[in-house]
C-alpha positions in Angstrom: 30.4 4.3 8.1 33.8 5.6 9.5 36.8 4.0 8.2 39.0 2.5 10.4 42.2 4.5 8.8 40.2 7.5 9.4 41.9 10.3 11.5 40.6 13.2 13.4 41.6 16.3 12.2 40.5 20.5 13.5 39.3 22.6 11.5 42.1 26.0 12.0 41.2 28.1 9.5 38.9 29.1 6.9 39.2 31.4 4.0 36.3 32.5 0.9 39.1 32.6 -1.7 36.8 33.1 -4.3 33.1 34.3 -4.4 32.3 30.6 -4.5 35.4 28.5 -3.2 36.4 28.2 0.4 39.6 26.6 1.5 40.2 24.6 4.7 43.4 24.5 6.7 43.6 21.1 8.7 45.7 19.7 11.7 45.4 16.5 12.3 46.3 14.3 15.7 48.8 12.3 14.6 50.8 12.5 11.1 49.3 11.9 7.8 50.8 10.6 4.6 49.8 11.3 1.4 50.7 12.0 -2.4 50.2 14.9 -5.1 46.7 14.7 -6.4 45.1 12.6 -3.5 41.9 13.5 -1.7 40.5 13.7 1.5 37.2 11.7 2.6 35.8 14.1 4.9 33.3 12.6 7.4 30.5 15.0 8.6 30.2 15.3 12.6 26.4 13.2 13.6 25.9 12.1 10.4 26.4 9.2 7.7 27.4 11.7 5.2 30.7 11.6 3.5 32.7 14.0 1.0 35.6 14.0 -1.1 38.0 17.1 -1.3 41.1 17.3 -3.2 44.3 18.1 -0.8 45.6 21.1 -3.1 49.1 21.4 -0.7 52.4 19.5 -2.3 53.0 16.1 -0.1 56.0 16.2 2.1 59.6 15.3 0.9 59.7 12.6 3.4 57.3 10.0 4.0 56.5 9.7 7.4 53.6 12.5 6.8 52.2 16.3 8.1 50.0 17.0 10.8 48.8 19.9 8.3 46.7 19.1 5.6 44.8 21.7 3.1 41.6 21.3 0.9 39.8 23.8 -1.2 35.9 23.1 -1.4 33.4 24.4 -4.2 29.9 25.6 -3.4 27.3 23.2 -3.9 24.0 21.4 -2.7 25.8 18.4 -2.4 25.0 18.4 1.3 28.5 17.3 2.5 29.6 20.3 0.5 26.6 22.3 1.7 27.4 21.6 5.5 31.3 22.1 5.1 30.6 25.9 3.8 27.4 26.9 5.8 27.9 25.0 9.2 31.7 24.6 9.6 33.5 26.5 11.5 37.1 26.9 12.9 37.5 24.7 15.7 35.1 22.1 14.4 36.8 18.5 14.9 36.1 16.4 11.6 37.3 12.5 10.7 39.7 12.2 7.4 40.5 9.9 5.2 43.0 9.9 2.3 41.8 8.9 -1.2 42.6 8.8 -4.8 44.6 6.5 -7.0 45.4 9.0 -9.4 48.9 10.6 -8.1 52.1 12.0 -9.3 55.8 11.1 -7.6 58.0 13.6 -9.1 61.0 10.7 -8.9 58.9 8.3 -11.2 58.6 11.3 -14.0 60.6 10.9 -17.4 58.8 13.1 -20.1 57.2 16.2 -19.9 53.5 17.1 -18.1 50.4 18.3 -19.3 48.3 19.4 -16.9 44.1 20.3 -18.3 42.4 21.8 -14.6 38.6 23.3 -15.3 37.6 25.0 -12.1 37.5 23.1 -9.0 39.8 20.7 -10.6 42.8 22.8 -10.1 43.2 21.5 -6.6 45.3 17.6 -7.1 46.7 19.5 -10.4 48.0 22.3 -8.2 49.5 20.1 -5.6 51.3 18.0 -8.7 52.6 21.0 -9.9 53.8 22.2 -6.5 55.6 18.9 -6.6 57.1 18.8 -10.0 58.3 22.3 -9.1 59.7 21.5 -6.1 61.7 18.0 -7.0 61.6 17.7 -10.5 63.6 19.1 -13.8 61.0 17.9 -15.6 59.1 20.4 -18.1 55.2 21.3 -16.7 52.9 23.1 -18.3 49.2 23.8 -17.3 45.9 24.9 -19.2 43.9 26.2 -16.3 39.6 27.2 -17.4 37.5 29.1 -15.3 34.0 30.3 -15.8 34.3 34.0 -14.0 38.2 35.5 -13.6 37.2 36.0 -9.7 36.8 32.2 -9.5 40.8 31.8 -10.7 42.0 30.3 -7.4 45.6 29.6 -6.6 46.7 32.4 -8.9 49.3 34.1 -7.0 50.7 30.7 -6.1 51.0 29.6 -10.0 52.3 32.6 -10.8 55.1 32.3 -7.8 55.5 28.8 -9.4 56.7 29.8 -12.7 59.1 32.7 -11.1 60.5 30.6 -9.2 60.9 27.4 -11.4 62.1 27.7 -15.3 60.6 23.9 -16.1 56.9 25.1 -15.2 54.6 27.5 -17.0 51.1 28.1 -16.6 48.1 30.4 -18.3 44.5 31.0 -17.5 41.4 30.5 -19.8 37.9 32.6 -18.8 34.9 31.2 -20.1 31.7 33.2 -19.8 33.5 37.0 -19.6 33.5 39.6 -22.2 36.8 38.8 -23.5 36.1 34.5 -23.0 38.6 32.4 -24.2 38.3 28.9 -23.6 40.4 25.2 -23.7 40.0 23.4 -27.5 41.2 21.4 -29.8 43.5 24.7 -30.8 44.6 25.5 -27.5 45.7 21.8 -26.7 47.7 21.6 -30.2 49.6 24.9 -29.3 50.2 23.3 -25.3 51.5 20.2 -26.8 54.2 22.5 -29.2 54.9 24.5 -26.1 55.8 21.9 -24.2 58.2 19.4 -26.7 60.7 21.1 -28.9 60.0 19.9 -32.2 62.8 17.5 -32.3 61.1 15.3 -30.1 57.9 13.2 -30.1 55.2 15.2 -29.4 53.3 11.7 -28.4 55.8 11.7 -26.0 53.8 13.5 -23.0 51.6 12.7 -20.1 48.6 14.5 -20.0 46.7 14.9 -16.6 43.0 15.9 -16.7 40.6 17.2 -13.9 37.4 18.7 -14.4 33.8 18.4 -15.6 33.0 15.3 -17.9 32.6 17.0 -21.0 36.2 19.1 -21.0 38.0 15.5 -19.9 36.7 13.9 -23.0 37.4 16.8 -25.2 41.1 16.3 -23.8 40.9 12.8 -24.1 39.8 12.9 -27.7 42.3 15.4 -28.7 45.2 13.7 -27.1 44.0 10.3 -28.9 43.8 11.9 -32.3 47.4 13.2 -32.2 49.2 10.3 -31.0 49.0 11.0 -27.3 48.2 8.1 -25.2 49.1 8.7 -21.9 46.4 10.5 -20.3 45.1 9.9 -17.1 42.3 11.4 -15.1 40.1 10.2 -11.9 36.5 8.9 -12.9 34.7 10.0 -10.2 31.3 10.9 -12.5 
């Protein structure tokens, strides 16, 4: 069932960014608000079927909304997800919806940000980031875990990020590669370090988590065991 908020958007461009990700570049009829780390509900033309998408693209400094809205969608049989990658095509007019509860205003910030993305999950961390960047003095920094280097999305734009902005840093973990590295318990104690000087609490931090179930609770339980609190993630499992 549609949602009455629902508006129609055309589809203007798609991109294979990586050898499984395509991204989506929407404009929409009339404008849309939004904040970092929201979602989109996507509602699939001549069916019942509904997805959810992160918006990966900062919000807009004022709050009356874009008319351009981007989403980045992993392959998989989900058939939402299957449809939007095998049958979409620029030019095909979809319904939106904007989602999420879990979201970042850069003005509402006081300590520093960790942000934990594995894979897909970069997208609402990305779009936080862009934010922090953008309107924020704030220190950011972001463990980002990949299964394949090829799948590292958003790469050049992170990396633009950190030029650009002395208060965000960012580095890239490859899972199943010859040289694999991956996000533990080690990793998360040298983030944490990285991101207070020791004079300060190292409790004192907000972690942000998005990614499968089993790397959220690893960062959950890490966080917990040193004093960290303040983590926040979306449930959607």
């Amino acid at each position: 069932m549609t949602s009455p908020s629902a508006v129609r958007a055309v589809v203007q461009r798609i991109v294979q960014a990586t050898p499984t990700i395509k991204t989506f570049a929407l404009g929409v009829e009339r404008p849309v608000a939004f904040k970092a780390g929201q979602w989109l509900d996507v509602f699939i033309p001549g069916t019942d079927m509904v997805g959810g998408y992160s918006i990966y693209t900062a919000p807009p400094l004022l709050s009356h909304g874009v008319k351009h809205l981007d989403m980045a969608v992993k392959y998989a049989r989900h058939p939402p997800t299957k449809w939007l990658h095998e049958q979409c095509r620029e030019g095909t007019e979809l319904l939106i919806d904007v989602g999420g509860d879990v979201v970042l205003e850069p003005g509402e910030v006081k300590k520093p940000i960790l942000f934990v993305a594995g894979g897909i999950g970069i997208s609402p961390l990305f779009s936080m980031a862009q934010a922090m960047a953008e309107h924020s003095a704030i220190h950011c920094h972001m463990l980002y875990s990949v299964a394949a280097r090829p799948e590292l999305i958003f790469e050049k734009e992170l990396q633009f990020l950190t030029e650009m902005n002395p208060h965000f840093t960012w580095e890239a973990f490859v899972t199943q590669e010859h040289d694999k590295t991956r996000i533990d318990e080690g990793t998360l104690d040298m983030a944490l370090s990285r991101l207070v000087p020791r004079t300060h609490d190292i409790t004192d931090v907000t972690v942000i988590v998005c990614g499968p179930p089993p790397m959220v609770h690893l960062v959950e339980d890490t966080m917990h065991a040193r004093g960290v609190t303040d983590v926040v993630y979306e449930r959607w499992w």
